[in-house]
ChimeraX commands (.cxc) that place a marker at each C-alpha (Angstrom):
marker #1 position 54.34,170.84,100.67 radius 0.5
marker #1 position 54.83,168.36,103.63 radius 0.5
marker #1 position 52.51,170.37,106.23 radius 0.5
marker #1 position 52.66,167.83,109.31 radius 0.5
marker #1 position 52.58,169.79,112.20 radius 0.5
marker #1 position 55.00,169.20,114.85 radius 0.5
marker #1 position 54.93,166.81,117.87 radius 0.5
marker #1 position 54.94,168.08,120.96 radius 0.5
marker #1 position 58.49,169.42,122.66 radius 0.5
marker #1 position 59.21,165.79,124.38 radius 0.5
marker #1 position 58.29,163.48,121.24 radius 0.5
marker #1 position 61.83,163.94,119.54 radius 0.5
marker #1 position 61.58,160.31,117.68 radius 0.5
marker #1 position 58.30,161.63,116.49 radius 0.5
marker #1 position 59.77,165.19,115.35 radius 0.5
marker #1 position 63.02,163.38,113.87 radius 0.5
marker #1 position 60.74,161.29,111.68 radius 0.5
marker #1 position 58.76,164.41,110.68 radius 0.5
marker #1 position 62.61,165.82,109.46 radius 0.5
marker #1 position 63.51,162.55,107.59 radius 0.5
marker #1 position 60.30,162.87,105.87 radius 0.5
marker #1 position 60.89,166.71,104.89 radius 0.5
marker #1 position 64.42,165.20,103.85 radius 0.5
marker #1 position 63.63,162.88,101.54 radius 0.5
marker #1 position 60.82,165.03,100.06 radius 0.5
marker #1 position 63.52,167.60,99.48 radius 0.5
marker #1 position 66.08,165.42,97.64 radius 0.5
marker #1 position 63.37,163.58,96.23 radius 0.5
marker #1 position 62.42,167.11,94.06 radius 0.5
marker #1 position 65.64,168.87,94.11 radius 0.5
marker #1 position 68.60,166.33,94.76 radius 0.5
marker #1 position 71.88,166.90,97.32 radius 0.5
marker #1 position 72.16,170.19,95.15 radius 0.5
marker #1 position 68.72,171.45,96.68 radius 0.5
marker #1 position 69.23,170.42,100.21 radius 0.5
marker #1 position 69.26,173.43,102.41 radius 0.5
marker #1 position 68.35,174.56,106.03 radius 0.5
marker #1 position 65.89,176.55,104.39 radius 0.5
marker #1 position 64.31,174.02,102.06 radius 0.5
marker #1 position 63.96,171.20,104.52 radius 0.5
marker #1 position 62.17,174.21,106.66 radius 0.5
marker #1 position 59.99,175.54,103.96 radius 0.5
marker #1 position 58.96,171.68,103.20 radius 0.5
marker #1 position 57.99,171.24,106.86 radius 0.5
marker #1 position 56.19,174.85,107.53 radius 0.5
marker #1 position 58.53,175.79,110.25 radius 0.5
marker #1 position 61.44,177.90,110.76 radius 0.5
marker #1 position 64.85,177.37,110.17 radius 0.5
marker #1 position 66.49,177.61,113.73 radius 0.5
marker #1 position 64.26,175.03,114.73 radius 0.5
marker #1 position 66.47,172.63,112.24 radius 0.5
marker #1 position 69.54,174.07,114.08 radius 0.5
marker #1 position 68.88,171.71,116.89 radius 0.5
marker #1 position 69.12,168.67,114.58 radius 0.5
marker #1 position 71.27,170.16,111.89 radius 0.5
marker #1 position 74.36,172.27,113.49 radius 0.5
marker #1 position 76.08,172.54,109.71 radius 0.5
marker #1 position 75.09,171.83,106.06 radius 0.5
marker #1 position 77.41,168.25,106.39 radius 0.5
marker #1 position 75.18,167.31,109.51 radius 0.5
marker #1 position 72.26,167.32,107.52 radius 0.5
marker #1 position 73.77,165.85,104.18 radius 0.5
marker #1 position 75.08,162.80,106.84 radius 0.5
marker #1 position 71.53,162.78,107.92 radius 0.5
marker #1 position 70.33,162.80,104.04 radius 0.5
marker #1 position 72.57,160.14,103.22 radius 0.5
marker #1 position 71.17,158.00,106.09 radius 0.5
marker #1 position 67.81,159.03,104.44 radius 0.5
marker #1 position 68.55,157.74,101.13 radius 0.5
marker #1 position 69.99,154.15,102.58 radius 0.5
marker #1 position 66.80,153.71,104.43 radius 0.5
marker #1 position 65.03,153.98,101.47 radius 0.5
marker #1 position 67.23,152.63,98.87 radius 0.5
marker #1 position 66.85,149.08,101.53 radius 0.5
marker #1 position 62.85,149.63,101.71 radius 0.5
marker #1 position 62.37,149.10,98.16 radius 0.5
marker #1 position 60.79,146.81,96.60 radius 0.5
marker #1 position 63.29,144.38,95.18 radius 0.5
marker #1 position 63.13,141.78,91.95 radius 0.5
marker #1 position 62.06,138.22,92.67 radius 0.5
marker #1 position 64.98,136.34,91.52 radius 0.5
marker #1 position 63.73,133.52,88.89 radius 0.5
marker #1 position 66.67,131.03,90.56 radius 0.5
marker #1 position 70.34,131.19,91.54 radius 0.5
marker #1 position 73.74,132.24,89.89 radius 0.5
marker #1 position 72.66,134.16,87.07 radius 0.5
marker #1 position 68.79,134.92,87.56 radius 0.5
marker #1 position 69.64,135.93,90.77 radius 0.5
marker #1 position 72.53,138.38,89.34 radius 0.5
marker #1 position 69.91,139.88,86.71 radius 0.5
marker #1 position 67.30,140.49,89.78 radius 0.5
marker #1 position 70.30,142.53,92.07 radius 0.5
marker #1 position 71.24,144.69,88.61 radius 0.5
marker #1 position 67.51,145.32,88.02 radius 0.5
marker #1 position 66.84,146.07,91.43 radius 0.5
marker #1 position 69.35,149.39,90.33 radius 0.5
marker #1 position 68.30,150.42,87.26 radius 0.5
marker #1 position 65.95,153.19,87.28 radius 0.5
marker #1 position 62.95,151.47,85.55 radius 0.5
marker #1 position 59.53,152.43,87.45 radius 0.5
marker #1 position 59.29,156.50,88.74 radius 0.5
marker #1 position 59.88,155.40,92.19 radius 0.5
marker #1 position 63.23,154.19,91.33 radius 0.5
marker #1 position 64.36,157.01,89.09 radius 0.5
marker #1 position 63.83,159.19,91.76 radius 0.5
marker #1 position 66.14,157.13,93.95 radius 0.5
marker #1 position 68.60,156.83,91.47 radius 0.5
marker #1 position 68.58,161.10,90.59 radius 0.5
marker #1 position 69.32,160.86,94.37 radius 0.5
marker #1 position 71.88,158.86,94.71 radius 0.5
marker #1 position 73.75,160.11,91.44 radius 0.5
marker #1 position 73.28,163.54,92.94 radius 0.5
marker #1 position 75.20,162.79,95.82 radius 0.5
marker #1 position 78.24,161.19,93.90 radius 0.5
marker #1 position 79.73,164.78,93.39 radius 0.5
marker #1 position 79.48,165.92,96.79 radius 0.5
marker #1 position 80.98,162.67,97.96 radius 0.5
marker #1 position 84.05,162.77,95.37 radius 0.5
marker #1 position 85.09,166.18,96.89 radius 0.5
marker #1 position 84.36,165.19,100.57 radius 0.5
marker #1 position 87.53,162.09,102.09 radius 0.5
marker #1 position 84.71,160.66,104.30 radius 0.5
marker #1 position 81.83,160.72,102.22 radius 0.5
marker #1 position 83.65,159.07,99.70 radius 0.5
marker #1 position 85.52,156.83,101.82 radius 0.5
marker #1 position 81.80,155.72,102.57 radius 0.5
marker #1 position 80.58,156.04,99.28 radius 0.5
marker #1 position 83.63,153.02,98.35 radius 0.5
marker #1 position 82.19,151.08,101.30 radius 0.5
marker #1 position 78.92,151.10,99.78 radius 0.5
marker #1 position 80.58,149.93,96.49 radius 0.5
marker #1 position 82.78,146.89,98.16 radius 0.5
marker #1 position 79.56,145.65,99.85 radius 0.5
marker #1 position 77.56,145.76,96.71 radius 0.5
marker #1 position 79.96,143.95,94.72 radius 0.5
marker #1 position 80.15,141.14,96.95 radius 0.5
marker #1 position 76.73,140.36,96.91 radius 0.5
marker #1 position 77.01,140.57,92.81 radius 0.5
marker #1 position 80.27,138.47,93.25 radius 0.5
marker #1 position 78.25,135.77,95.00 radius 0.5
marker #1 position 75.74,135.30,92.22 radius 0.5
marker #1 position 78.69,135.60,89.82 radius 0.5
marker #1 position 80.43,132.52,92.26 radius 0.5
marker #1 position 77.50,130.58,91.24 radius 0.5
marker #1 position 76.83,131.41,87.68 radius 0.5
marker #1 position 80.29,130.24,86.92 radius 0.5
marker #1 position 80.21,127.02,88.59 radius 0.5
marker #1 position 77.11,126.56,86.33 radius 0.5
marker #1 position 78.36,126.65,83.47 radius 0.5
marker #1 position 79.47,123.73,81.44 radius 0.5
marker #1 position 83.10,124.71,81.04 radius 0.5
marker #1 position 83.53,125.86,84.77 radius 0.5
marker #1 position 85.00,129.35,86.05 radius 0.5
marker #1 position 87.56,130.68,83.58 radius 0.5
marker #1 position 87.57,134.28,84.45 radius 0.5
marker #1 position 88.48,136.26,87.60 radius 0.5
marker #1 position 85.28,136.22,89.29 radius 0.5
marker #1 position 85.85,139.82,90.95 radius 0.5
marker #1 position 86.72,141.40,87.93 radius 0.5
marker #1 position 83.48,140.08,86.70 radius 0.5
marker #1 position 81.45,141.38,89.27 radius 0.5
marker #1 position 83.41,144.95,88.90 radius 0.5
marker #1 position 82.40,144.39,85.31 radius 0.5
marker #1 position 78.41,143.94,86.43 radius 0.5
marker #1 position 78.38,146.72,88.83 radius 0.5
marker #1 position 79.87,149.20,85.86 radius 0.5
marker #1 position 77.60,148.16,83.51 radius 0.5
marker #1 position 74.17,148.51,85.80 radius 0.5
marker #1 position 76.00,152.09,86.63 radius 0.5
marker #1 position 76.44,153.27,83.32 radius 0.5
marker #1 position 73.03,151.99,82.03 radius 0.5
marker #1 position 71.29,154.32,85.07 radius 0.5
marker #1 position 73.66,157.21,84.46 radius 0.5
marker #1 position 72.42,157.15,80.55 radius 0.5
marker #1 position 69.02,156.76,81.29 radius 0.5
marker #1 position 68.70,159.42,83.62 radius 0.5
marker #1 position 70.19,161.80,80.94 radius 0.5
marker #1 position 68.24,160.36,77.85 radius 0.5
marker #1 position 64.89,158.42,79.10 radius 0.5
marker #1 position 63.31,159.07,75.98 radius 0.5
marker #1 position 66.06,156.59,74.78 radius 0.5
marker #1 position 66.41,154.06,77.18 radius 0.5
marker #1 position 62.68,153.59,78.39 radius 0.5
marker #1 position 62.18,150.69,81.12 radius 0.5
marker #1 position 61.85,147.89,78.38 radius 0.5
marker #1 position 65.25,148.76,76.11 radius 0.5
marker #1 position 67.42,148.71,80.08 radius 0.5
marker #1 position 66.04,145.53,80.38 radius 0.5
marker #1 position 66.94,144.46,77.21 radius 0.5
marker #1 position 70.75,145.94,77.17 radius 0.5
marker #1 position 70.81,143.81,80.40 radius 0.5
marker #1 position 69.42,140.93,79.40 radius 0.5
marker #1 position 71.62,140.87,76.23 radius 0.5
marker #1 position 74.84,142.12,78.45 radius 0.5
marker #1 position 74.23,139.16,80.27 radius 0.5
marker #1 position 73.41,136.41,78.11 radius 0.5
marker #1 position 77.37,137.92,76.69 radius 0.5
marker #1 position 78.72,136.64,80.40 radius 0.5
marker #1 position 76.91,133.34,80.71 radius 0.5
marker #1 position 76.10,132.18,77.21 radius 0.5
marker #1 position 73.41,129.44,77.54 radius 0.5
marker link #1:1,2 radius 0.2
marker link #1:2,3 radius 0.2
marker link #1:3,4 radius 0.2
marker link #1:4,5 radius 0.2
marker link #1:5,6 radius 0.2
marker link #1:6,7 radius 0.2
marker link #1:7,8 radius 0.2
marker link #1:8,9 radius 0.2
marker link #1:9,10 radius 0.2
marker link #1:10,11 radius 0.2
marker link #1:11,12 radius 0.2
marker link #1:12,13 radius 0.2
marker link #1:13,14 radius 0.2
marker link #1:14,15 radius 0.2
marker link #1:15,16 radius 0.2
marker link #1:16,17 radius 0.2
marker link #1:17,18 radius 0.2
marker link #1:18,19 radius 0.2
marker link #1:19,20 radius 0.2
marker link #1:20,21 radius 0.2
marker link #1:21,22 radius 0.2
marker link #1:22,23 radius 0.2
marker link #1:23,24 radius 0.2
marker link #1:24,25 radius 0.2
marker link #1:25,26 radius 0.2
marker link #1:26,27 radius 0.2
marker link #1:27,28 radius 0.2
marker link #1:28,29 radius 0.2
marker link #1:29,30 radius 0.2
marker link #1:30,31 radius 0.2
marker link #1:31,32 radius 0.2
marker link #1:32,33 radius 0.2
marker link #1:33,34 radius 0.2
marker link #1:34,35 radius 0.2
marker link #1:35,36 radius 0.2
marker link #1:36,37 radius 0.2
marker link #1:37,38 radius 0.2
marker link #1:38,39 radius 0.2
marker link #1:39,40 radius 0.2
marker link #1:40,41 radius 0.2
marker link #1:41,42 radius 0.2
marker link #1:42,43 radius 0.2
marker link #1:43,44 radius 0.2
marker link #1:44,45 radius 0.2
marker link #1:45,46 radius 0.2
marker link #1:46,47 radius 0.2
marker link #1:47,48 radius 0.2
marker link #1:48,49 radius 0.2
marker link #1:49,50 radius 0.2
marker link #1:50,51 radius 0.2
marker link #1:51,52 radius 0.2
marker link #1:52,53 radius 0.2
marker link #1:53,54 radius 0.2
marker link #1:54,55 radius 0.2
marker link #1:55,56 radius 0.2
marker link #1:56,57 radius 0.2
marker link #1:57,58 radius 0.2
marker link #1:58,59 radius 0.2
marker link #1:59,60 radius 0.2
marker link #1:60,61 radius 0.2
marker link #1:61,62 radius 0.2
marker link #1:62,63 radius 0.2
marker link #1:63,64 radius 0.2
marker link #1:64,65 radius 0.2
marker link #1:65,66 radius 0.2
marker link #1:66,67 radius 0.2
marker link #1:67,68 radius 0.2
marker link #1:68,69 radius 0.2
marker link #1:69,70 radius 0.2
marker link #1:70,71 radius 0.2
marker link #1:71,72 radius 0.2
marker link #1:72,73 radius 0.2
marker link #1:73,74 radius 0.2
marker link #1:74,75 radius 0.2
marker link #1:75,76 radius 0.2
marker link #1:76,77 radius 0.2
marker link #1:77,78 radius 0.2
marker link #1:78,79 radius 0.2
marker link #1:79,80 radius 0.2
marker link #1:80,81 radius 0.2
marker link #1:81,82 radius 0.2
marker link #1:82,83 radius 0.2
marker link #1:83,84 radius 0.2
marker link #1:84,85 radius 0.2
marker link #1:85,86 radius 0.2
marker link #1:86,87 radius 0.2
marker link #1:87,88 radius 0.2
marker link #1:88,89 radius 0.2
marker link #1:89,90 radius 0.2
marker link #1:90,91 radius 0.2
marker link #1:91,92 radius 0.2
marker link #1:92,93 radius 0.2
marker link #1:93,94 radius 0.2
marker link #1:94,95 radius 0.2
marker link #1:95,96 radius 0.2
marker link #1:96,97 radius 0.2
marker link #1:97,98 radius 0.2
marker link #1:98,99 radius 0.2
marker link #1:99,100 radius 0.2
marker link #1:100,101 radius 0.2
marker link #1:101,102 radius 0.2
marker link #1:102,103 radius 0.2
marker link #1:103,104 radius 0.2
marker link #1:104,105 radius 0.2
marker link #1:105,106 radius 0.2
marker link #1:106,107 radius 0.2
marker link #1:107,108 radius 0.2
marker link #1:108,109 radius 0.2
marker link #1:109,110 radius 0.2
marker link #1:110,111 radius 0.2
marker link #1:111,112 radius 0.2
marker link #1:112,113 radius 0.2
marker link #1:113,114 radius 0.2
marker link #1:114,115 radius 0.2
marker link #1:115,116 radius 0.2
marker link #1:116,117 radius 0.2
marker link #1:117,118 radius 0.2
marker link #1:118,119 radius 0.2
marker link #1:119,120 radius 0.2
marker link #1:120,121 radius 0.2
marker link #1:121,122 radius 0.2
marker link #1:122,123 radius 0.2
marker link #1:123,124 radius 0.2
marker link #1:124,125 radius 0.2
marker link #1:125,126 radius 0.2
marker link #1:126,127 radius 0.2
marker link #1:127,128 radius 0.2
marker link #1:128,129 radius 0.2
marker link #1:129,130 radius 0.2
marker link #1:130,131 radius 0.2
marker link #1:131,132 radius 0.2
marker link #1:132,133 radius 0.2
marker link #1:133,134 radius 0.2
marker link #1:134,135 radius 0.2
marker link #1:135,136 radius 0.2
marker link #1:136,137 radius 0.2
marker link #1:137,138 radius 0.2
marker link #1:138,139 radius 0.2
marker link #1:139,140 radius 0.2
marker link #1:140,141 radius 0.2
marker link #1:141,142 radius 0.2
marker link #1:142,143 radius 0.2
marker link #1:143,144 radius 0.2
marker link #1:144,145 radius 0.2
marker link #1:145,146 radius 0.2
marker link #1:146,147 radius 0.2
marker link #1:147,148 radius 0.2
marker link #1:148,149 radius 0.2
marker link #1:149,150 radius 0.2
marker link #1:150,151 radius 0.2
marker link #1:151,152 radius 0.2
marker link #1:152,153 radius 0.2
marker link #1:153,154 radius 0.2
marker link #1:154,155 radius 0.2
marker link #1:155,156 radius 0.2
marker link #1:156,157 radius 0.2
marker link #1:157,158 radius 0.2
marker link #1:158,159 radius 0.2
marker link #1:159,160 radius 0.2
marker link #1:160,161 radius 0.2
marker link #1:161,162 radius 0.2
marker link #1:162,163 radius 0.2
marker link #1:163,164 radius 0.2
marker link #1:164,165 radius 0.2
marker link #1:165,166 radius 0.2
marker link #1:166,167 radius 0.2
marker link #1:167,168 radius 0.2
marker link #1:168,169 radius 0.2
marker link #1:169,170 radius 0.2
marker link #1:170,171 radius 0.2
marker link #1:171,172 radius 0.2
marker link #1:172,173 radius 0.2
marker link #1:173,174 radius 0.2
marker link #1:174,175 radius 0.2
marker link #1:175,176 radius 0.2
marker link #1:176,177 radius 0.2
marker link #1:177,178 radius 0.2
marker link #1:178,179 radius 0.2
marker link #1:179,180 radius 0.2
marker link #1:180,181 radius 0.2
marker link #1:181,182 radius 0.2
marker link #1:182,183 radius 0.2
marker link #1:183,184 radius 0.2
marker link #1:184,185 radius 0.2
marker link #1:185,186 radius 0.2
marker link #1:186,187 radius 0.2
marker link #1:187,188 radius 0.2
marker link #1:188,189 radius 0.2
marker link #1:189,190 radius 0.2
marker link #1:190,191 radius 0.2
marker link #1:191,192 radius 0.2
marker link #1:192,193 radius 0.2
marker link #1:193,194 radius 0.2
marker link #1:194,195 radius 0.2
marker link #1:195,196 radius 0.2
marker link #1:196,197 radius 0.2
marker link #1:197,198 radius 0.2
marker link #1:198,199 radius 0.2
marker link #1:199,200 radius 0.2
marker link #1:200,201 radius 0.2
view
């Protein structure tokens, strides 16, 4: 249990931190499913109207969760892309996959929250934000893999990048059900293989 004790009454950046942490630590074990009033409290060792203050209504501290998630999700530690165009496309679909413990965990969370999100206008309105910014940055490795190779771009390079994004999504959603069958080394094998199916050498 996350036993920090609390700051003192005027340290509120101090005391938020001490929520995110009880936050994460929450989803981390139990997903959006788990997150309660009452388990972020139990997690910290205090009591549950102290939350109040910070957390008016269940959404108010799913928004805060979400902002949680993000700040972790951009800590992590990413894949060293081996060059540009299409190493650097296989190092931003690894980066998702959920090959080390660390990252399953963030992908349980994440994949948690989809439901929530689909029955929720904002949070989904965000959650298709989050998608449109992602497949940018995939479309811009795609941009370049194309222009690599020898007979130039002959596909629609956003479709492509749609197609990337639904793959890497697919491949975490069956590994979190089955990761008996898709251990680290067999993801990065469908990948490798899905790839080298885009941008034959």
């Amino acid at each position: 249990m996350y036993c920090s004790p609390m700051p003192a009454r005027g340290d509120h950046e101090a005391r938020r931190a001490d929520v995110s942490a009880a936050v994460w630590q929450v989803l981390a074990a139990r997903g959006f499913g788990g997150l309660t009033l009452r388990a972020v409290a139990a997690e910290m060792g205090v009591s549950t109207g102290l939350l109040t203050h910070y957390f008016p209504s269940k959404r108010a501290l799913v928004r805060h969760a979400v902002d949680v998630a993000e700040r972790h999700t951009d800590a992590r530690e990413r894949h060293a892309a081996a060059g540009e165009g299409r190493a650097a496309l296989r190092a931003a679909l690894l980066d998702v996959l959920p090959l080390t413990d660390e990252a399953t965990v963030m992908s349980r969370v994440w994949v948690g929250y989809w439901d929530g999100a689909l029955a929720d206008e904002e949070f989904a309105a965000d959650q298709r934000r989050r998608y449109d910014r992602w497949r940018a940055r995939l479309r811009s490795h795609v941009d370049v893999a194309l222009r690599a190779m020898p007979a130039g771009p002959d596909t629609d390079a956003d479709d492509l990048a749609a197609t990337c994004a639904a793959f890497a999504h697919g491949l975490v959603v069956q590994a979190l059900f089955d990761p008996a069958a898709f251990p680290a080394h067999r993801q990065v094998a469908l990948l490798d293989g899905f790839l080298t199916g885009l941008f034959p050498a």
